[in-house]
N, CA, C and O atoms as a Tinker XYZ file with bonds, in Angstrom:
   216  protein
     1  N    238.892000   47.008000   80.248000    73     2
     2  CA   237.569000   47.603000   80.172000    64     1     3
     3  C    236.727000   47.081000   81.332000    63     2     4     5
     4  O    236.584000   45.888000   81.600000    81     3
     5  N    236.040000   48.382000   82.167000    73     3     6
     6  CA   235.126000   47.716000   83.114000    64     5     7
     7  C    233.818000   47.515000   82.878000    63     6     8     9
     8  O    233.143000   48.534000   82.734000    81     7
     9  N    233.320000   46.550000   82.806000    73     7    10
    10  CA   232.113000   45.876000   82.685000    64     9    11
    11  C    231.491000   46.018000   83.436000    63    10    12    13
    12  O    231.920000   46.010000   84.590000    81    11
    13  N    229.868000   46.264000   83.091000    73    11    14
    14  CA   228.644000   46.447000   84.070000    64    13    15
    15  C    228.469000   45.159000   85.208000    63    14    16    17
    16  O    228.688000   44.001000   84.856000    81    15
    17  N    228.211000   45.370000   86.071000    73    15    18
    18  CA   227.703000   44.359000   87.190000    64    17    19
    19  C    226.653000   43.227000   87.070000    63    18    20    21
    20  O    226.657000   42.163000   87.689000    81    19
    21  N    225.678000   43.697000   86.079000    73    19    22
    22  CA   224.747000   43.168000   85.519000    64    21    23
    23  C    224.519000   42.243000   84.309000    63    22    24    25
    24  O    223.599000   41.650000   83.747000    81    23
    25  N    226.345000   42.506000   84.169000    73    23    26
    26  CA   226.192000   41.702000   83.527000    64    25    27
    27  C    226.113000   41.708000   81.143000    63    26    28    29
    28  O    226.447000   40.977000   80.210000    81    27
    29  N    225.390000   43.175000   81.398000    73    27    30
    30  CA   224.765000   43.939000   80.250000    64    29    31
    31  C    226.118000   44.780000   79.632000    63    30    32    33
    32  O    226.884000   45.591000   80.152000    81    31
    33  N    226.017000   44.065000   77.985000    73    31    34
    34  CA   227.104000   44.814000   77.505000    64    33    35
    35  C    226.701000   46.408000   77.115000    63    34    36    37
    36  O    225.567000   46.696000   76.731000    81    35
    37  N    227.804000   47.429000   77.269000    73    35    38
    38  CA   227.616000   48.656000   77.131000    64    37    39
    39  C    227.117000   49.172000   75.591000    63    38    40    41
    40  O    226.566000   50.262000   75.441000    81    39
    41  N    227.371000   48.286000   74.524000    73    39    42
    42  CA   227.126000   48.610000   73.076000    64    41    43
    43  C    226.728000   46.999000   72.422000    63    42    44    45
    44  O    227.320000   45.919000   72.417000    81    43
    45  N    225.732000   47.366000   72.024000    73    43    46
    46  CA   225.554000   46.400000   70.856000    64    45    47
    47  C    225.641000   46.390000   69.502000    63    46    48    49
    48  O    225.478000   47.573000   69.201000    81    47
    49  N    225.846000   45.587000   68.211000    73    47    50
    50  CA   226.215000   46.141000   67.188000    64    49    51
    51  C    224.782000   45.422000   66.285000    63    50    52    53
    52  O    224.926000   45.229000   65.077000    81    51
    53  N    223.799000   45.156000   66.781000    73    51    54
    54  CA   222.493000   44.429000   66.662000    64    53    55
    55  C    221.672000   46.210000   65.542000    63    54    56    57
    56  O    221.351000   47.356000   65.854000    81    55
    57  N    221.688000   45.536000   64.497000    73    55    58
    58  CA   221.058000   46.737000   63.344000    64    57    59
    59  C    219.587000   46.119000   63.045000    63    58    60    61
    60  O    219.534000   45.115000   62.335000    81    59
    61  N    218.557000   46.602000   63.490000    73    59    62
    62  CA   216.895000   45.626000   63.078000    64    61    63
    63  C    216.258000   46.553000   61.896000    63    62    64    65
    64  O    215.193000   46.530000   61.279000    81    63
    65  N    217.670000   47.560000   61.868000    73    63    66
    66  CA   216.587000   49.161000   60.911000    64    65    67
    67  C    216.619000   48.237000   59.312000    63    66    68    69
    68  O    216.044000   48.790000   58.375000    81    67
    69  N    217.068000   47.314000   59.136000    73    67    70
    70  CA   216.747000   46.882000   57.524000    64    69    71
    71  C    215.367000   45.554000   57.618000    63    70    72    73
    72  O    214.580000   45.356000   56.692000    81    71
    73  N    215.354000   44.566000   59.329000    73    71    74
    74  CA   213.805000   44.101000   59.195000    64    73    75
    75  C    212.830000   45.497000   59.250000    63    74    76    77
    76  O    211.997000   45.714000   58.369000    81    75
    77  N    212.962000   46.061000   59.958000    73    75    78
    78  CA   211.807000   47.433000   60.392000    64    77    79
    79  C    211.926000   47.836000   58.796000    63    78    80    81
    80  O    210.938000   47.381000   58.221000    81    79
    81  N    212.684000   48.443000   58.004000    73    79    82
    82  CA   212.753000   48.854000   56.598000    64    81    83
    83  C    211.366000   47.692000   55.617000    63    82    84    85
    84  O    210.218000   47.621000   55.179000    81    83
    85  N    212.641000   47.034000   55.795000    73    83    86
    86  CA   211.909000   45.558000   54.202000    64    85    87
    87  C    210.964000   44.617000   55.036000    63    86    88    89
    88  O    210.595000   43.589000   54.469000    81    87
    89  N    210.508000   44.866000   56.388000    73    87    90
    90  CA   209.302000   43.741000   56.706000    64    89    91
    91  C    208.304000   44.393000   57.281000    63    90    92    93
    92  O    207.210000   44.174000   56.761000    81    91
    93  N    208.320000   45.414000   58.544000    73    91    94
    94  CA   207.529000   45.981000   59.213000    64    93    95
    95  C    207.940000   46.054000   60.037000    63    94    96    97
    96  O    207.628000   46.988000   60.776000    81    95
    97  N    208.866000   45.144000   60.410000    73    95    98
    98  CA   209.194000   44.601000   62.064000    64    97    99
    99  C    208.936000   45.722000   62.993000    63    98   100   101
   100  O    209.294000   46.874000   62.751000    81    99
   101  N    208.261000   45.336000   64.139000    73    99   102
   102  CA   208.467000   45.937000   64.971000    64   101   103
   103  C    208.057000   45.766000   66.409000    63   102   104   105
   104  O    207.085000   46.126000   67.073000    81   103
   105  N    209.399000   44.934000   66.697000    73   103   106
   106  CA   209.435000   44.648000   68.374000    64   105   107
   107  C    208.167000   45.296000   69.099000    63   106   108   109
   108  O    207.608000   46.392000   69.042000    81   107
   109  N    207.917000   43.749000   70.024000    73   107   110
   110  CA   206.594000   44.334000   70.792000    64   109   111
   111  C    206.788000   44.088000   72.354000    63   110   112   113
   112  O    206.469000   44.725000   73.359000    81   111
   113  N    207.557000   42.692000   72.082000    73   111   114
   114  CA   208.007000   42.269000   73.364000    64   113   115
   115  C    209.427000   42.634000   74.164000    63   114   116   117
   116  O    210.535000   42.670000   73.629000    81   115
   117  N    209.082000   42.943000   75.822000    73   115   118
   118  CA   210.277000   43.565000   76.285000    64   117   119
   119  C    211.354000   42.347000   76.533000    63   118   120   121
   120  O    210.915000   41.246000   76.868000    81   119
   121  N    212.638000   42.531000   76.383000    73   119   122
   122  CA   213.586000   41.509000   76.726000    64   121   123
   123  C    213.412000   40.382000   78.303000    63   122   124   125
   124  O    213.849000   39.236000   78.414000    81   123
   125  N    212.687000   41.141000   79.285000    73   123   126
   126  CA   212.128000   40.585000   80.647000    64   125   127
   127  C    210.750000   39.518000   79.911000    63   126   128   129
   128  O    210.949000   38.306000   79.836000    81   127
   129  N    210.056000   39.829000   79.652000    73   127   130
   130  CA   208.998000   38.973000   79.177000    64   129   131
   131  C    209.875000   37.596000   78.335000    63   130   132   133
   132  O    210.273000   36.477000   78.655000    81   131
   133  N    209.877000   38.394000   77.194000    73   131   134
   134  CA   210.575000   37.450000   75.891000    64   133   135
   135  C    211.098000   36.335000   77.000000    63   134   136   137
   136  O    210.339000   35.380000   77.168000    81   135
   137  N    212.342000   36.364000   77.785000    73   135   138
   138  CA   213.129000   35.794000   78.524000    64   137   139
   139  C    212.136000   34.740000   79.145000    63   138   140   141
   140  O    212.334000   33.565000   78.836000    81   139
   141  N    211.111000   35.030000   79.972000    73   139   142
   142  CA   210.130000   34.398000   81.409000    64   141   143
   143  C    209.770000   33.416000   80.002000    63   142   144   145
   144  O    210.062000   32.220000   80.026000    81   143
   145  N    208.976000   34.169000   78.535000    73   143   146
   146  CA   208.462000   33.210000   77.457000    64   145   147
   147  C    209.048000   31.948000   77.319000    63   146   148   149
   148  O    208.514000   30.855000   77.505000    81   147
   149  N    210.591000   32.281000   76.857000    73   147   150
   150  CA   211.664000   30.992000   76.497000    64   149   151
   151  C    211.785000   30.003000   77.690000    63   150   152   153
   152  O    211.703000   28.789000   77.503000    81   151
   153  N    212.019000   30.649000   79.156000    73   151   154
   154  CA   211.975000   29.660000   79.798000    64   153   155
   155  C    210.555000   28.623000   80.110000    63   154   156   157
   156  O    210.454000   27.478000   80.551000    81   155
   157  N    209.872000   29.321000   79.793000    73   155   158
   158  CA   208.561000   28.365000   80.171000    64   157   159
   159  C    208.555000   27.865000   78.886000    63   158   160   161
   160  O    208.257000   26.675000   78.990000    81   159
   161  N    208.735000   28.166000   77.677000    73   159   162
   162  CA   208.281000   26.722000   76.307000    64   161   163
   163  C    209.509000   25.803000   76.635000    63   162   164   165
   164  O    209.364000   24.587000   76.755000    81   163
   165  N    210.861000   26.494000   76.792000    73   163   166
   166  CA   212.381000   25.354000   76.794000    64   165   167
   167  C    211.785000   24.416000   78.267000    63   166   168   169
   168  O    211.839000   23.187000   78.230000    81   167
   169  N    211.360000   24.975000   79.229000    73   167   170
   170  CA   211.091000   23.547000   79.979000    64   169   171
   171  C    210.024000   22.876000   79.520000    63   170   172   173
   172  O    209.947000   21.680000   79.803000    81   171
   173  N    208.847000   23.578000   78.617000    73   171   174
   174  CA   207.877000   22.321000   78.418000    64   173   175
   175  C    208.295000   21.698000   77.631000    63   174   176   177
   176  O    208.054000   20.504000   77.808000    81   175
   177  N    209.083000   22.015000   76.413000    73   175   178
   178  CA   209.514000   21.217000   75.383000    64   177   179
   179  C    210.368000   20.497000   75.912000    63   178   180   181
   180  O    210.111000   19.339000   75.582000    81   179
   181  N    211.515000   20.546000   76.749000    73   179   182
   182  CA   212.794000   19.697000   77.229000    64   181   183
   183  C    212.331000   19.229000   78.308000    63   182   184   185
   184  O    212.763000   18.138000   78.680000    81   183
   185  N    211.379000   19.886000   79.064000    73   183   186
   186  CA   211.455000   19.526000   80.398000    64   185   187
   187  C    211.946000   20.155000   81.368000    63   186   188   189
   188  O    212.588000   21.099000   80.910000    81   187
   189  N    211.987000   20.133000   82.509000    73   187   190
   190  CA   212.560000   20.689000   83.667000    64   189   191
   191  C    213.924000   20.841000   84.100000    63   190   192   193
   192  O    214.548000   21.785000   84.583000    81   191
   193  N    214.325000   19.219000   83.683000    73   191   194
   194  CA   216.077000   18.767000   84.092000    64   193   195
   195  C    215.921000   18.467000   85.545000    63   194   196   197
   196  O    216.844000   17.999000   86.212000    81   195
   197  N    214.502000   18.798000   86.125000    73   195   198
   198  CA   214.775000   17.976000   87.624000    64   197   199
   199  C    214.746000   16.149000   87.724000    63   198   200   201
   200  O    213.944000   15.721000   86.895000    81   199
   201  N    215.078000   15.595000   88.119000    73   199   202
   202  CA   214.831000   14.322000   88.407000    64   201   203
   203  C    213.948000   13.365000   89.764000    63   202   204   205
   204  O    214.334000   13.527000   90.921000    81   203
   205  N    212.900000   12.506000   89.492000    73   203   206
   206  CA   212.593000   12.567000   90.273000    64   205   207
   207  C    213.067000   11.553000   90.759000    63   206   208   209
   208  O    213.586000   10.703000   90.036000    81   207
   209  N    212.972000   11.384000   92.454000    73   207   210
   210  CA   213.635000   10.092000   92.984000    64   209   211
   211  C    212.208000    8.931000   93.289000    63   210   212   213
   212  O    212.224000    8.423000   94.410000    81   211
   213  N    211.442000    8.664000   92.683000    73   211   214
   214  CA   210.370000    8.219000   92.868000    64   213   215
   215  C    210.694000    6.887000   91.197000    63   214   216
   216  O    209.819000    6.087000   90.866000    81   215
C-alpha cells in the first residue's frame, strides 16, 4: 500500500458521532492549532529539552 507523503493516513476508524450524540461535542479546534496548543503547554510544563551551557 502506498502511503501519502505527508505522512496522513488515508482512512481513519475515529467514530465522535456517539460524543456529538450523548454530550454535544462538537469540535472547534482545527488539528494545525490543537497541535501549535500542545506544543506550547508540553514545553511549558516539561520544558524545552534545550540545555543550557551556562
Amino acid at each position: 500500500m502506498k502511503l501519502p507523503r505527508n505522512g496522513d493516513v488515508p482512512f481513519t476508524h475515529a467514530d465522535i458521532s456517539l460524543a456529538q450524540r450523548e454530550f454535544g461535542y462538537k469540535p472547534t479546534t482545527d488539528l494545525q492549532t490543537g497541535l501549535k496548543k500542545f506544543v506550547r503547554w508540553y514545553e511549558k510544563y516539561y520544558g524545552s529539552g534545550k540545555k543550557s551551557d551556562h
